[in-house]
GUTI-443835 format. One record per residue: x, y, z of N, C-alpha, C, O in turn; residue in one letter. Coordinates in steps of 0.1 Angstrom, whole numbers, padded with zeros to 4 digits. Layout:
N
REC    npx    npy    npz   capx   capy   capz    cpx    cpy    cpz    opx    opy    opz  residuo
REC      X      Y      Z      X      Y      Z      X      Y      Z      X      Y      Z        A
...
! end
This chain:
231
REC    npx    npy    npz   capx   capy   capz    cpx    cpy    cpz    opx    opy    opz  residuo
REC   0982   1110   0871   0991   1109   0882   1002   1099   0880   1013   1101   0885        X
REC   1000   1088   0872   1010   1077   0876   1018   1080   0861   1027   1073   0857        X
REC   1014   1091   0856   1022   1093   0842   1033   1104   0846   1045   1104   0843        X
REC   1026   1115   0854   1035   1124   0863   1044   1116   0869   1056   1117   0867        X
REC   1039   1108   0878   1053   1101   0885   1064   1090   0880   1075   1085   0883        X
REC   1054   1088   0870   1069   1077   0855   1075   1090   0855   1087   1090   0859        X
REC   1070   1099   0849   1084   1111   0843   1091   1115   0855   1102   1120   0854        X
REC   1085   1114   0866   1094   1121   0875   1106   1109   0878   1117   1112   0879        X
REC   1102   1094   0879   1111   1089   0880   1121   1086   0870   1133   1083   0874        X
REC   1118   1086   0853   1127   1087   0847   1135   1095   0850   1147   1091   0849        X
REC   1133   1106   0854   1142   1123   0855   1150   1123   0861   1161   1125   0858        X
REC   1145   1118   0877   1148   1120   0888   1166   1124   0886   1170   1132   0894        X
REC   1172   1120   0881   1192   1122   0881   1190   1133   0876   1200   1141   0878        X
REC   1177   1141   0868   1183   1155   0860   1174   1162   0871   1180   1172   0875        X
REC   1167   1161   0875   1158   1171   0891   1168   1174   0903   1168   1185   0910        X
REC   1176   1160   0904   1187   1166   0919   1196   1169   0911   1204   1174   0919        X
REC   1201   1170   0897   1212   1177   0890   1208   1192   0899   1214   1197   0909        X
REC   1196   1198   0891   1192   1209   0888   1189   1214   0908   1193   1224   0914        X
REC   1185   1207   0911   1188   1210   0927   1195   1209   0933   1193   1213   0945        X
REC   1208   1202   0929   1219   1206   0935   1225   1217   0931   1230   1224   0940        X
REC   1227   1222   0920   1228   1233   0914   1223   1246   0916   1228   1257   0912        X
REC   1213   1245   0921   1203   1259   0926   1210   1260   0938   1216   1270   0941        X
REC   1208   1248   0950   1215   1251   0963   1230   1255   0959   1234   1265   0965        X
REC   1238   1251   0953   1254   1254   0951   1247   1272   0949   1245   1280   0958        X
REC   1245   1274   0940   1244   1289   0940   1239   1297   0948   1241   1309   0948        X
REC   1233   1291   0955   1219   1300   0964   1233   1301   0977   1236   1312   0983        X
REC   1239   1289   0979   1245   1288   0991   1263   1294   0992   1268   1300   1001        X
REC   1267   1291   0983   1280   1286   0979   1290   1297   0971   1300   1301   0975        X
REC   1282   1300   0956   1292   1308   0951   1277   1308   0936   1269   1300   0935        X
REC   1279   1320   0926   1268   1319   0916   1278   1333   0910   1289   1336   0915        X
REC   1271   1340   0898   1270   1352   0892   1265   1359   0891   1253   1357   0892        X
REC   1270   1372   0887   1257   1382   0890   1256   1394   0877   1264   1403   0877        X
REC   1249   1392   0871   1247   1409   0853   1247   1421   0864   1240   1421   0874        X
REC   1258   1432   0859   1256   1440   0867   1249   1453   0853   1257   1459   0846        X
REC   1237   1455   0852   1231   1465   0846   1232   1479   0845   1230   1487   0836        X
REC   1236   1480   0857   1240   1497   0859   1256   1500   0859   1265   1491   0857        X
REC   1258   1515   0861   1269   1520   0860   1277   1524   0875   1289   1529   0877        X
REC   1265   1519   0886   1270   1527   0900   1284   1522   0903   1290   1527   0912        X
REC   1290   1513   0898   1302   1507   0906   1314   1512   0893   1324   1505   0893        X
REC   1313   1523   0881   1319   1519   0872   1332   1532   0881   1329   1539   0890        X
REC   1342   1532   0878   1349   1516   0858   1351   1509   0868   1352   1498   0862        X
REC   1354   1507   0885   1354   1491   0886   1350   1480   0880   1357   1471   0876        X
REC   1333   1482   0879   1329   1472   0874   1317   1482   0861   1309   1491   0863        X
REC   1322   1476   0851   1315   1481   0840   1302   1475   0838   1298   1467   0847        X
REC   1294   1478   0828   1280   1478   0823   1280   1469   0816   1281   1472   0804        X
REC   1278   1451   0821   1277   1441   0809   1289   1434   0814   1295   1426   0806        X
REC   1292   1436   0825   1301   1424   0833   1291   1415   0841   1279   1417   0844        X
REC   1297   1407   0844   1290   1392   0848   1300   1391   0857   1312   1390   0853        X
REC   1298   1391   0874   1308   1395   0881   1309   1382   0889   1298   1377   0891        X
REC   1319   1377   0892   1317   1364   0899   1310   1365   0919   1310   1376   0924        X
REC   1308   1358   0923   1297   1363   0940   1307   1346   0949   1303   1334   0947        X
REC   1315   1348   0955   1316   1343   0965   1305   1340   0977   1307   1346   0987        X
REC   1297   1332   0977   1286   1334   0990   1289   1326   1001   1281   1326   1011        X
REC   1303   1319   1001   1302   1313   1014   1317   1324   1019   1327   1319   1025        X
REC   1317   1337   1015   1329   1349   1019   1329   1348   1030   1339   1343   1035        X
REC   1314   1352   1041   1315   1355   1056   1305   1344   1058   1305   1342   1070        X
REC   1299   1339   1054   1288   1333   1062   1284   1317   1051   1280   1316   1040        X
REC   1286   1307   1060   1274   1292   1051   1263   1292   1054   1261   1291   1066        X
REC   1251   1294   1045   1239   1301   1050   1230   1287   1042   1231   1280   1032        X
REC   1219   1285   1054   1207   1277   1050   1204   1276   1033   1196   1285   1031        X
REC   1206   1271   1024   1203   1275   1012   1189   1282   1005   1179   1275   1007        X
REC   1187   1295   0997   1174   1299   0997   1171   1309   1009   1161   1317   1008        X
REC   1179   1309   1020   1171   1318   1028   1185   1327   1034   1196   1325   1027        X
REC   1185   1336   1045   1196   1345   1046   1201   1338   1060   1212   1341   1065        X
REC   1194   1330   1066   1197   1318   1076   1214   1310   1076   1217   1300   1071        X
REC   1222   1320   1084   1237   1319   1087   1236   1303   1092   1226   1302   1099        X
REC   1242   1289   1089   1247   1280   1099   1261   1285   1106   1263   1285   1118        X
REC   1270   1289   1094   1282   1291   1099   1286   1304   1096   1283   1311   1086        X
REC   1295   1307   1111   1302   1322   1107   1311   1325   1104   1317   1328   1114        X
REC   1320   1327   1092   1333   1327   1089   1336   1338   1092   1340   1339   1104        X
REC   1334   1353   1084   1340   1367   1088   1333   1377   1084   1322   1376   1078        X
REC   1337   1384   1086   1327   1396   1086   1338   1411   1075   1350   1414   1075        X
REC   1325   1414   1068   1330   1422   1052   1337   1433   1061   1333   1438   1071        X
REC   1351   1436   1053   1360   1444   1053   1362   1460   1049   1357   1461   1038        X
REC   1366   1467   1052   1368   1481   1043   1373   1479   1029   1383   1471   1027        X
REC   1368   1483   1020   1371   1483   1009   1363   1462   1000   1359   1456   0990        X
REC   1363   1460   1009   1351   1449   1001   1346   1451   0992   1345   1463   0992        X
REC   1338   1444   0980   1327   1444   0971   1313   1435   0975   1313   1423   0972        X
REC   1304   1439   0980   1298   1433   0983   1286   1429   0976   1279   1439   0975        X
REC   1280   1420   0972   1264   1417   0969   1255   1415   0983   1258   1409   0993        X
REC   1242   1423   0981   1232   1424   0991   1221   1421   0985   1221   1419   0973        X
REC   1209   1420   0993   1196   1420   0990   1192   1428   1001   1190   1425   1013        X
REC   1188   1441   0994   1182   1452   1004   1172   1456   1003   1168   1459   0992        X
REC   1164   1456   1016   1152   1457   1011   1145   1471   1015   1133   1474   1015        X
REC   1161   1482   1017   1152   1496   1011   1156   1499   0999   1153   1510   0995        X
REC   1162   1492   0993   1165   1495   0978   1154   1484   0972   1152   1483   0960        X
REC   1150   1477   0979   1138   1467   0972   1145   1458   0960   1140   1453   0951        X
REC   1159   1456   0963   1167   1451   0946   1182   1447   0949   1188   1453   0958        X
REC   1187   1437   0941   1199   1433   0947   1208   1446   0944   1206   1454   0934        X
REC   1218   1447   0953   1228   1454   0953   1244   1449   0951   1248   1439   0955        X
REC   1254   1462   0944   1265   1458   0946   1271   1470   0947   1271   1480   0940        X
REC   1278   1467   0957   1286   1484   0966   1303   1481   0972   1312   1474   0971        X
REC   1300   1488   0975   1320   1486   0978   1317   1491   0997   1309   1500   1000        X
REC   1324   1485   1004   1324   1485   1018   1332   1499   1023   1344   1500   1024        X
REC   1327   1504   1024   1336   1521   1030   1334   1519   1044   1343   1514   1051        X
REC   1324   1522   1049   1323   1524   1067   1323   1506   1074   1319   1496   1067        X
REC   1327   1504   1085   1320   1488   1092   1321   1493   1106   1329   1501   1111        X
REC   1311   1486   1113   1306   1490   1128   1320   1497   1132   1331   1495   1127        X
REC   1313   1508   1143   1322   1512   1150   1335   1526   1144   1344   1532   1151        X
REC   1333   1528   1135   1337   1537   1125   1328   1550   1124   1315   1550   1125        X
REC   1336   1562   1123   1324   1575   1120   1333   1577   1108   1345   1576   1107        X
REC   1321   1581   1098   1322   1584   1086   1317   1597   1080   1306   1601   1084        X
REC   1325   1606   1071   1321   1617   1070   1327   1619   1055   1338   1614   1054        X
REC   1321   1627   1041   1323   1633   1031   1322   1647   1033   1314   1652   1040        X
REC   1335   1654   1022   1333   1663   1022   1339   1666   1007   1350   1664   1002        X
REC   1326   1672   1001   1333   1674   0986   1340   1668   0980   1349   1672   0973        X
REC   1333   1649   0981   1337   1639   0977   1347   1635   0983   1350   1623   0983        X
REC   1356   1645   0994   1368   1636   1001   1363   1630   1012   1356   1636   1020        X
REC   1366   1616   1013   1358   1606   1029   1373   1608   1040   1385   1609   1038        X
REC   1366   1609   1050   1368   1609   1059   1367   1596   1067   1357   1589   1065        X
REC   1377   1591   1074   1374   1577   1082   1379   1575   1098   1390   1572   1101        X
REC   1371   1577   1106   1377   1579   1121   1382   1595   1121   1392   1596   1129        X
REC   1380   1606   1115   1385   1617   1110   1400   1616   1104   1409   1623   1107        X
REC   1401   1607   1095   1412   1604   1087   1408   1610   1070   1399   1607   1062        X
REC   1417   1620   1069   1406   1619   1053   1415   1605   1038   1426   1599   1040        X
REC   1409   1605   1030   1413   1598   1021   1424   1605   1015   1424   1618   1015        X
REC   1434   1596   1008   1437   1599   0996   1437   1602   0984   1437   1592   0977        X
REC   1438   1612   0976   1430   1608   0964   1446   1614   0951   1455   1622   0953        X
REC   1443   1606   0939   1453   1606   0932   1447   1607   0913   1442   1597   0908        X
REC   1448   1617   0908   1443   1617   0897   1450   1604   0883   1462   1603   0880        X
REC   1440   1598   0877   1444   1589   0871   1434   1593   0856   1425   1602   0854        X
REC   1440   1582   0846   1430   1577   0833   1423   1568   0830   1429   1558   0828        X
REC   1412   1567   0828   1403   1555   0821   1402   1560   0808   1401   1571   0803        X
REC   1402   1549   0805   1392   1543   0788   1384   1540   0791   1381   1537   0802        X
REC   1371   1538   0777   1364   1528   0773   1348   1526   0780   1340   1517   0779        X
REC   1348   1540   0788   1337   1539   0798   1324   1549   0792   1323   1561   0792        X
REC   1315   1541   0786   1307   1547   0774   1300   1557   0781   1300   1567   0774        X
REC   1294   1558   0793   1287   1573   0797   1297   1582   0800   1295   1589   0810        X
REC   1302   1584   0795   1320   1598   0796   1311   1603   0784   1311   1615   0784        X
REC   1304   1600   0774   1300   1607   0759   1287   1618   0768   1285   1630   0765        X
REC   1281   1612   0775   1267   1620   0779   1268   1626   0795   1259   1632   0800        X
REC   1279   1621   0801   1282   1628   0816   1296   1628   0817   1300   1619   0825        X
REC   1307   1639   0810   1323   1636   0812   1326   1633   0826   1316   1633   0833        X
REC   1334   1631   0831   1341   1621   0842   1357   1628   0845   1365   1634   0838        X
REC   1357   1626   0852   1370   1626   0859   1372   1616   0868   1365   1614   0878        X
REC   1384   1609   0866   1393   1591   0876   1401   1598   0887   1410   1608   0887        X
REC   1397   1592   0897   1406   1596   0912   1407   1580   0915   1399   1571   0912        X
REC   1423   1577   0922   1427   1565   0926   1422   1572   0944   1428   1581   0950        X
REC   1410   1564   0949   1408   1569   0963   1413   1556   0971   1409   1544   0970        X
REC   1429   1563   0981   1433   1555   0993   1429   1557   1005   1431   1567   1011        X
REC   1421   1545   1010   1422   1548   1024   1433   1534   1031   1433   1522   1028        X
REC   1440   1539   1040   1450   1532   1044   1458   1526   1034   1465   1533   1025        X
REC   1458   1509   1036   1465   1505   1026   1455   1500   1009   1460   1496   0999        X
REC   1440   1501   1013   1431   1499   1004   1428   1512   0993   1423   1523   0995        X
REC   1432   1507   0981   1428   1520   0973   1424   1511   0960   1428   1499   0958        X
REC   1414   1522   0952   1407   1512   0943   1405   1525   0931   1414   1533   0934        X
REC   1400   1530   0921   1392   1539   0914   1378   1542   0920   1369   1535   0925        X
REC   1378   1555   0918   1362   1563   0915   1361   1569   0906   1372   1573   0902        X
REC   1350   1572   0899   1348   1579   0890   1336   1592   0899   1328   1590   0908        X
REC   1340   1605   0892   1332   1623   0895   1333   1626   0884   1342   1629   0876        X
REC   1319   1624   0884   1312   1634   0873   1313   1652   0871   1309   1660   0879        X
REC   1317   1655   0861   1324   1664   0863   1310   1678   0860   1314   1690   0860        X
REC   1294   1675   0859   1286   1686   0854   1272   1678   0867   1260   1675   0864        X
REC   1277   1676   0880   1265   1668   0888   1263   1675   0898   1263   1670   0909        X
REC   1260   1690   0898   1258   1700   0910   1254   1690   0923   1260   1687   0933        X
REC   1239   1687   0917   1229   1680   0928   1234   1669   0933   1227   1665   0941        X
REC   1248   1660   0930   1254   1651   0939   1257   1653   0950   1263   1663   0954        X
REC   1253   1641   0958   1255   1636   0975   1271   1637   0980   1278   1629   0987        X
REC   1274   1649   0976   1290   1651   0979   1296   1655   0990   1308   1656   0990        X
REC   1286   1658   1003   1287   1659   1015   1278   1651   1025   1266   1651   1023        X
REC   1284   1644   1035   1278   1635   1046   1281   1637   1060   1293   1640   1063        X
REC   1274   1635   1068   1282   1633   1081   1287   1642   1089   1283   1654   1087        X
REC   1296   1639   1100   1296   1628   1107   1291   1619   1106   1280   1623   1103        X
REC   1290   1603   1108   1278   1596   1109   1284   1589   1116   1296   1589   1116        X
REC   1276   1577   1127   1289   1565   1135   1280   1558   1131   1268   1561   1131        X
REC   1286   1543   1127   1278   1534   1127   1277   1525   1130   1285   1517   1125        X
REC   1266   1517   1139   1263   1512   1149   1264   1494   1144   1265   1490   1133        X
REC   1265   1487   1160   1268   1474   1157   1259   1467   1147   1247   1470   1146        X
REC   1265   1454   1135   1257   1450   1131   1254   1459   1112   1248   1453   1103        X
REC   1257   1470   1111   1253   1477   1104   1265   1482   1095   1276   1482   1101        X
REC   1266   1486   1080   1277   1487   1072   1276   1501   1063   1266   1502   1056        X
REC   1281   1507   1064   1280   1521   1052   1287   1514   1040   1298   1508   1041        X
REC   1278   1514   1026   1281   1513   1014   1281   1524   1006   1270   1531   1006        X
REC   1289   1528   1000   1292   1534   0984   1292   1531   0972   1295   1519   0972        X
REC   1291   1536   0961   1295   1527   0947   1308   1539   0942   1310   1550   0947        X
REC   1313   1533   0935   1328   1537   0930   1324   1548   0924   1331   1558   0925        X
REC   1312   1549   0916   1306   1559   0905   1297   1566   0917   1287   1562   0922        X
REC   1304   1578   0919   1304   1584   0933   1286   1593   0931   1275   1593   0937        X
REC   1294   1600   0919   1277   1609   0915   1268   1604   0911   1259   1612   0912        X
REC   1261   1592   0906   1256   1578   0902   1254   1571   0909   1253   1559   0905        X
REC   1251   1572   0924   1251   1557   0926   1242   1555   0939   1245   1558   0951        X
REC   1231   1550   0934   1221   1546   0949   1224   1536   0960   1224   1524   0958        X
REC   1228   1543   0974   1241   1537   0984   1235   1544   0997   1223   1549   0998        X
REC   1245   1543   1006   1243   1548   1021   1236   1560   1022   1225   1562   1029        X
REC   1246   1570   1011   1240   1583   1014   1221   1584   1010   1215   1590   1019        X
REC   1215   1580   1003   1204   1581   1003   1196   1569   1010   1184   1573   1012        X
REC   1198   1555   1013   1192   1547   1019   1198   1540   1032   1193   1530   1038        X
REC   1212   1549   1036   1213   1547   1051   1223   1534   1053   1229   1529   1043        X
REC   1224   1530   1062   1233   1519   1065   1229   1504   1064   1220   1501   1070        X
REC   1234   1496   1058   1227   1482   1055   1232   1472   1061   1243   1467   1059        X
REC   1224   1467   1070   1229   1452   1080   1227   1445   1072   1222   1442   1061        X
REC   1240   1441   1085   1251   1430   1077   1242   1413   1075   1247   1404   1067        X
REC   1232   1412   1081   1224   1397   1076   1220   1403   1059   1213   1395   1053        X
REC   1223   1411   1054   1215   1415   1038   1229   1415   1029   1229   1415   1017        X
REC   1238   1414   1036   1248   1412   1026   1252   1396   1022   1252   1387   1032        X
REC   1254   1393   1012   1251   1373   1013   1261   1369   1001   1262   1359   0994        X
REC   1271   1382   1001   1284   1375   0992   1299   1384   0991   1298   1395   0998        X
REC   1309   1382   0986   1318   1389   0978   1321   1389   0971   1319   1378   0965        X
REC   1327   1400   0963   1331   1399   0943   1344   1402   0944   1347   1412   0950        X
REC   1355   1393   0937   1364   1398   0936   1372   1394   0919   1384   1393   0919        X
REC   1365   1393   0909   1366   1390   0894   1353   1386   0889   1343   1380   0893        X
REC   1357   1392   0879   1346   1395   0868   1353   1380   0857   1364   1376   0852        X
REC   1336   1373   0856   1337   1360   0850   1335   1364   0838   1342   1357   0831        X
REC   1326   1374   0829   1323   1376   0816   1321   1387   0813   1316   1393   0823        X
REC   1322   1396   0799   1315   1408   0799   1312   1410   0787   1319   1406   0777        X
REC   1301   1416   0786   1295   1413   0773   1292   1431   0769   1285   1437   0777        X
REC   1298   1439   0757   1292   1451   0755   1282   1454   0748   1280   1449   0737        X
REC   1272   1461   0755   1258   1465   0752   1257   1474   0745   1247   1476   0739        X
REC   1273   1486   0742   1271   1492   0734   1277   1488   0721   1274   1497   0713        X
REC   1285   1478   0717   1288   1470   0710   1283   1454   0701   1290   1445   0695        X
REC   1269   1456   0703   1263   1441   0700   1263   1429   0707   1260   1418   0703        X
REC   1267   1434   0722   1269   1427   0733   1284   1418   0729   1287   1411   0739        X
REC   1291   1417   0721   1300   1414   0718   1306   1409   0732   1301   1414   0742        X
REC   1317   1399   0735   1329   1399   0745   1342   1412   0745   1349   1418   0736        X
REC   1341   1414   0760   1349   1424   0762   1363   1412   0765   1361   1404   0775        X
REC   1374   1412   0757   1382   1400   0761   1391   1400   0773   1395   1390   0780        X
REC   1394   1419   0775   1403   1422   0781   1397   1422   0796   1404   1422   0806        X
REC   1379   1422   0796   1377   1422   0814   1378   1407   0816   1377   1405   0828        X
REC   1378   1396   0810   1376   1380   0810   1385   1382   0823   1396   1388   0823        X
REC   1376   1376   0836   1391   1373   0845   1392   1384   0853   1393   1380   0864        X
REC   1392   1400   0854   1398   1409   0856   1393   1409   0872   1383   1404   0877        X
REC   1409   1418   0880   1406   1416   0891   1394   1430   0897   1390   1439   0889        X
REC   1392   1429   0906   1379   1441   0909   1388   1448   0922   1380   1457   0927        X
REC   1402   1447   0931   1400   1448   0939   1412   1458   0942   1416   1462   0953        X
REC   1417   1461   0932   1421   1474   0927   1436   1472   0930   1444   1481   0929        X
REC   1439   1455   0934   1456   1461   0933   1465   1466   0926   1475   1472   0930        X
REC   1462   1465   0912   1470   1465   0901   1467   1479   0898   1472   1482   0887        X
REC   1463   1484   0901   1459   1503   0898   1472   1512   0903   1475   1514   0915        X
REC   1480   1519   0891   1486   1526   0894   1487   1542   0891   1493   1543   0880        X
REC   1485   1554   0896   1486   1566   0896   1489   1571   0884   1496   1565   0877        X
REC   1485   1580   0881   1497   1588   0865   1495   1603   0870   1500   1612   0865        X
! end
């Protein structure tokens, strides 16, 4: 016991390092490996996306416990959640927010019965195009427009929804990777206490199909789709 507590007091400056550092992330701001493809080419496979956590809310650190309420996630947002009908963190793009009826039809969204925009464009560099070709739509809604990727051989995709209205408190999520991506349409609407950040740049990206190598050109890159122009 009194050997445990010599080393704890030698330490003690590297224990509240390391605990202040867990609360900064837990509370504040951290990163996140995004493994899958549901959000691509926004966000590619082996980006390290940066997480704003104090975006809408300063939350007790460690727990989903709001002290403060800044604002509440927007149309077209990136959000990180912890959902627990997906059982797994998530990261989705904000399409519907209270108060809103939402409806797909053959991939085109509908918003308040507004339909979207959609504008055919080009990607690179997006390694599942070899085993599921793709086709790039720039989708606008209002003044928010970002990339999706449609898969161009996905009969069985969730390409029709709705009407749906959704109720206070609660948020319709999508991922950009429309035919790919586990979201609203299969697990429904996700309250807003489960969302506990925003992404708006990608801190690192490492290619998995390249030896994990640095991707140099996403270092930095923005996620939020201004710089996206039509062809």
């Amino acid at each position: 016991m009194r050997q445990a507590l010599s080393f704890l007091h030698r330490n003690k400056g590297f224990f509240a390092f390391m605990l202040g550092m867990l609360m900064f992330r837990s509370a504040l701001a951290d990163w996140n490996v995004v493994p899958t493809g549901s959000m691509q080419p926004t966000i590619q496979i082996g980006d390290r996306i940066l997480v704003d956590k104090a975006a809408y809310d300063i939350r007790v650190p460690f727990t989903h416990l709001s002290l403060i309420h800044l604002a509440d996630p927007q149309r077209g947002d990136i959000v990180v959640l912890d959902s627990h009908a997906a059982n797994e963190k998530l990261v989705k793009r904000v399409i519907g927010i209270p108060g809103d009826e939402v409806a797909m039809r053959d991939n085109v969204l509908y918003i308040n019965g507004v339909a979207a925009h959609y504008s055919p464009t080009t990607v690179s560099g997006i390694h599942d195009d070899v085993q599921d070709p793709a086709r790039y739509e720039v989708e606008q809604l209002g003044k928010i427009q970002h990339l999706i990727r449609l898969s161009l051989y996905r009969p069985d995709a969730a390409r029709d929804f709705g009407p749906v209205s959704i109720p206070t408190g609660q948020y319709l999520l999508l991922g950009d990777n429309r035919d790919n991506s586990l979201d609203s349409r299969y697990l429904g609407f996700f309250p807003r206490h489960e969302i506990v950040g925003r992404s708006r740049y990608v801190a690192l990206s490492l290619d998995p199909n390249h030896y994990y190598l640095p991707r140099v050109k996403r270092l930095g890159a923005r996620l939020d789709g201004r710089s996206i122009s039509p062809h």
